[in-house]
N, C-alpha and C positions, 0 to 999 in steps of 0.2 A: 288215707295214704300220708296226708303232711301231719296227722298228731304220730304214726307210725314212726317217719320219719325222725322227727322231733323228739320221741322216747330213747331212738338210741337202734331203731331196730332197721337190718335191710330188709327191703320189699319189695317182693316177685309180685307180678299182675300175670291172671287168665284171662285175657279176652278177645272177643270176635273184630274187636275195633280198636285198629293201632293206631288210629288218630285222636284218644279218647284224652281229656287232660288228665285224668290218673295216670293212665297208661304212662303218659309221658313225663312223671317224678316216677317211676318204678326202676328200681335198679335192677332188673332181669324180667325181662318182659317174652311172653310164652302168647303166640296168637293162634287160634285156631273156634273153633263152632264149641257149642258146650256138648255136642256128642262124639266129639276127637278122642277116642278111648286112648288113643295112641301119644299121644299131646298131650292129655289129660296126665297121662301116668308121670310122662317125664318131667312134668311140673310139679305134681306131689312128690316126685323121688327130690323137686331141688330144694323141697322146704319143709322147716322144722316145722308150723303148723300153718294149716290152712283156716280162712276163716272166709263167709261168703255175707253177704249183704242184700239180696234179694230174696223176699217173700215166696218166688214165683219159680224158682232154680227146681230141677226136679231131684228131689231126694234120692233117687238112683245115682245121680250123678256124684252125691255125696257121700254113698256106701261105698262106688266106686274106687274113689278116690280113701276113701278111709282106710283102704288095702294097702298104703302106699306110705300115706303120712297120716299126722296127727289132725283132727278136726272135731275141736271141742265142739262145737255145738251142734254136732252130729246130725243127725238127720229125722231123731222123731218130731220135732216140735212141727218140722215141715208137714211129716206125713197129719200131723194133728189137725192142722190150721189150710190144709190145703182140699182139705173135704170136708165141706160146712156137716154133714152128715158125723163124721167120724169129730169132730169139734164138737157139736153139741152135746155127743155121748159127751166128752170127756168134762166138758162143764157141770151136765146133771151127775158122774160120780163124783166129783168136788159139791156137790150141792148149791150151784153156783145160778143165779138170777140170770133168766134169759129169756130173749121174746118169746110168747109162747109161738109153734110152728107144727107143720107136717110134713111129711115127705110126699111128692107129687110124682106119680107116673102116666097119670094119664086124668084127661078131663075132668071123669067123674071124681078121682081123688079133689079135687078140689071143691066140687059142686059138695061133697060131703064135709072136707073142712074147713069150711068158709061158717060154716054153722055154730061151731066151736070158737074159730080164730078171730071171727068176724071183719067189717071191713074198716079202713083200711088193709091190706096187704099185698106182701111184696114177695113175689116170682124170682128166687134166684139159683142158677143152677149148683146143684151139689159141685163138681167141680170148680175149680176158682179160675178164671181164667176161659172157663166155655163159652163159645161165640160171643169171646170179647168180654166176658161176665154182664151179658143185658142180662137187665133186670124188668118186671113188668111192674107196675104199680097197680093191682084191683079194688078199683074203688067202688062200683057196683058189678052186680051180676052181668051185667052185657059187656065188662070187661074182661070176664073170662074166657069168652071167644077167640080172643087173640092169643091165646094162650098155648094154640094146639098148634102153632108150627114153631115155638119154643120148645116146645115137649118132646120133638120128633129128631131132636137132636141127643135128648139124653133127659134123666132123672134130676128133680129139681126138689129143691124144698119152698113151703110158704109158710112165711112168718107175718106174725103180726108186726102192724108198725105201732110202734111204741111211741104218743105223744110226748117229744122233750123240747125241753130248750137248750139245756145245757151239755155238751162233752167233754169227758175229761180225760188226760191219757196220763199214765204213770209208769215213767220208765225204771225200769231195776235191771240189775246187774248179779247174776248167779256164778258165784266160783265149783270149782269143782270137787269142794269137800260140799257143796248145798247150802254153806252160806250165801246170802243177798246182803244187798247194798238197794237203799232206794230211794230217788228223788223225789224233791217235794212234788206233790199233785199241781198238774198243768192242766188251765181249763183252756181247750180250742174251737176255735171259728173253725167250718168245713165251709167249703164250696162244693161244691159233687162230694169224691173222697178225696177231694183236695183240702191239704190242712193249710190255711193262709192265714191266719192270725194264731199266737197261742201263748200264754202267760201266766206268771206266778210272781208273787203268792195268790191263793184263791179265796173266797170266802166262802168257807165252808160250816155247819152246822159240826159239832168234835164228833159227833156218832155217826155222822154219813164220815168223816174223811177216817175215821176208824176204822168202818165197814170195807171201805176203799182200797186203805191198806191190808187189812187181814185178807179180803178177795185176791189181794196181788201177792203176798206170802203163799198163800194156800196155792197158787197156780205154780210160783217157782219152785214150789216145793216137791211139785208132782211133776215135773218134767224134765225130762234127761236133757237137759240144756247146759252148756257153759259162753259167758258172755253175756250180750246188752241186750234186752227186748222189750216191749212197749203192750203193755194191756191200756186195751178202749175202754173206756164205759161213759154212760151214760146217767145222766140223775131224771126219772118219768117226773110230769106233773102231780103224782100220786105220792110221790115222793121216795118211790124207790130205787135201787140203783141196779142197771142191765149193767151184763159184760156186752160189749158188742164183738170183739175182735182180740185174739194176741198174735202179735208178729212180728216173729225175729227181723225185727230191722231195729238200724241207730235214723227215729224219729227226725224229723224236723221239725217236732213240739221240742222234740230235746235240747235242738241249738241253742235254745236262750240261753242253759245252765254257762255257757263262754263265760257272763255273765253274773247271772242266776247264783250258783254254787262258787266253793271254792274248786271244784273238776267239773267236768264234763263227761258226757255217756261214751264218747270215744277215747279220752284215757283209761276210763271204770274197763270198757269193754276188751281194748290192749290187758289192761292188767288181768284181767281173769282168765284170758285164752293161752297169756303166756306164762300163767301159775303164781302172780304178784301179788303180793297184799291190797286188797283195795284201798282207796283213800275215805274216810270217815266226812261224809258228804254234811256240808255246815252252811246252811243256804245264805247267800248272800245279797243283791242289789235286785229289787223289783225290778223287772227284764221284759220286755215286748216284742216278740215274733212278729215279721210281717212279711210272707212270702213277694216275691214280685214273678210276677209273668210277663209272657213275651209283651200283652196288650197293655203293661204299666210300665215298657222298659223304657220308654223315650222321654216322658213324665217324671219319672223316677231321677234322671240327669240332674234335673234342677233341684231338688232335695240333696241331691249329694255333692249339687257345689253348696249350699245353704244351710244346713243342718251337721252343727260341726259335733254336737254328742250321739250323733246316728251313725251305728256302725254298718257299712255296708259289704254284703257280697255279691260279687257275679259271678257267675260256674263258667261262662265264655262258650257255653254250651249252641250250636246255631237252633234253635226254635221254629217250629213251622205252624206252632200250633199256637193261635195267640192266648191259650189256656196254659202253656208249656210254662214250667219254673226257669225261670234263668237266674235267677237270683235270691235274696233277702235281706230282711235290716234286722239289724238287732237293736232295739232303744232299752238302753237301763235309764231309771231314774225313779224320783223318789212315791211316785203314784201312779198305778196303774191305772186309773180311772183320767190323769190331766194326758198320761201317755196318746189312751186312745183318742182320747176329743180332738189331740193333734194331728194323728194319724189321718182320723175323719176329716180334718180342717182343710189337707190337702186336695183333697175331693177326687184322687186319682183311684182309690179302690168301691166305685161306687155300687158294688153291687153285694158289701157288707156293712150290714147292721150291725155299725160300733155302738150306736146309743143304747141300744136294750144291755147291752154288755156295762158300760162305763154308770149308767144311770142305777145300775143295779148295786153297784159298789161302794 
């Protein structure tokens, strides 16, 4: 909304909460449920293009609407990425590195591919989003027992877990003649699938960050997408590289490029929805991500009367979850490795391992 703003463009908001801080810089604001067909319309008839920001949006809603107005980035990538099933077809016709896995209907499927996939592995339902997306972790046989009132809710796949240390996300930018635009590789800290630390430059081996890039070519290539989206991957201890994930979102690895680059994923992403020239992305200041949650937010204070090269944000978001993001820092400076030691020094994120990170570099 505020690089929108800032570009020069007005900005209509769709949503269920008119108390939201978007909501409130929006110059034409539309409130209703996301299956208000009736709302729905009158909002795409007020705007020359639509563009949406959640993984999780249900791509009817985006066909819907595509009747009405313009919405670059359409709706297959959703239907791609929203059925772990229908995603991994579309990985093995790209020829593309991924855990090996099976489709689960019922107990025995598993008591048979466990044989193949062996153990570790991970229980997660083809839907993205079913009962909350639990997942099981089977680490032996007696952990497949618990498995059968998972199953009774719907069809699952099991994939192997893939021993790594490292994750890397890379964001790129698709215009609508197929050209890309793509930022340098960011390597990320997760907590669950929360990303709380994430940074660049990386050090990488030239033929994995090669592989890297060509995997992320090959994917925008093959997807009726226009706009900003974020491919996962991972580097195995074997030393290969998985995709894990792509999803049309503007990342929170991406924030550093403020920084980082001479743009950001959210001008890249304006400019290609609204038919612009990209900007020729020219990487700039080693840059450090560090999410905050609600359980670092009072700790956090005193960093930010203290720390006058830490760039801070708050979303002002109310939090109930003390895992909730309510903010982040952006730290540029000239080593990513003195970055994190300081991060760590504060002793306020203690349930990441900055040392494996910093000592590696």
């Amino acid at each position: 909304m505020y690089y929108a703003k800032k570009m020069g463009f007005r900005v209509g908001m769709y949503s269920s909460n008119e108390n939201s801080k978007a909501m409130q810089l929006a110059d034409y604001k539309f409130i209703g449920p996301a299956d208000d067909k009736q709302t729905l319309k009158m909002f795409a008839e007020r705007c020359d293009v639509v563009t949406y920001d959640n993984p999780a949006i249900d791509s009817e809603i985006i066909r819907y609407i595509s009747q009405f107005t313009v919405v670059p980035q359409q709706d297959t990538m959703l239907d791609i990425i929203q059925d772990r099933l229908i995603e991994r077809s579309f990985f093995e016709t790209l020829n593309i590195n991924m855990a090996p896995y099976a489709t689960i209907v019922t107990l025995e499927d598993i008591y048979q591919a466990i044989n193949s996939i062996g153990y570790p592995a991970i229980l997660k339902p083809i839907q993205r989003g079913l009962l909350g997306d639990k997942e099981l972790v089977i680490h032996n046989q007696a952990d497949i027992v618990s498995a059968s009132g998972l199953l009774d809710a719907g069809t699952y796949i099991m994939e192997s877990f893939v021993e790594h240390d490292t994750d890397y996300s890379i964001i790129v930018t698709r215009q609508g003649d197929g050209s890309i635009s793509v930022f340098p590789i960011v390597e990320v800290i997760y907590h669950g699938e929360q990303i709380m630390t994430a940074y660049t430059p990386v050090k990488l081996d030239a033929s994995v960050e090669k592989e890297m890039n060509r995997i992320t070519n090959e994917i925008a290539k093959n997807v009726d997408y226009v706009g900003t989206f974020e491919v996962s991957l991972f580097l195995a201890k074997s030393g290969s590289i998985y995709v894990n994930r792509v999803a049309p979102v503007l990342s929170a690895a991406g924030f550093l490029f403020d920084y980082a680059a001479n743009t950001n994923e959210f001008e890249q992403h304006l400019r290609a929805i609204a038919g612009l020239p990209l900007t020729e992305i020219k990487p700039s200041l080693p840059t450090v991500f560090q999410a905050i949650r609600q359980r670092e937010y009072q700790r956090v204070q005193t960093q930010w009367v203290i720390k006058g090269d830490w760039h801070f944000s708050f979303y002002g978001n109310e939090a109930t979850d003390p895992q909730d993001s309510v903010g982040h820092i952006l730290i540029p400076g000239p080593s990513i490795s003195d970055t994190l030691m300081k991060v760590e020094a504060t002793s306020i994120w203690d349930d990441i391992d900055f040392k494996a990170k910093y000592e590696k570099k």
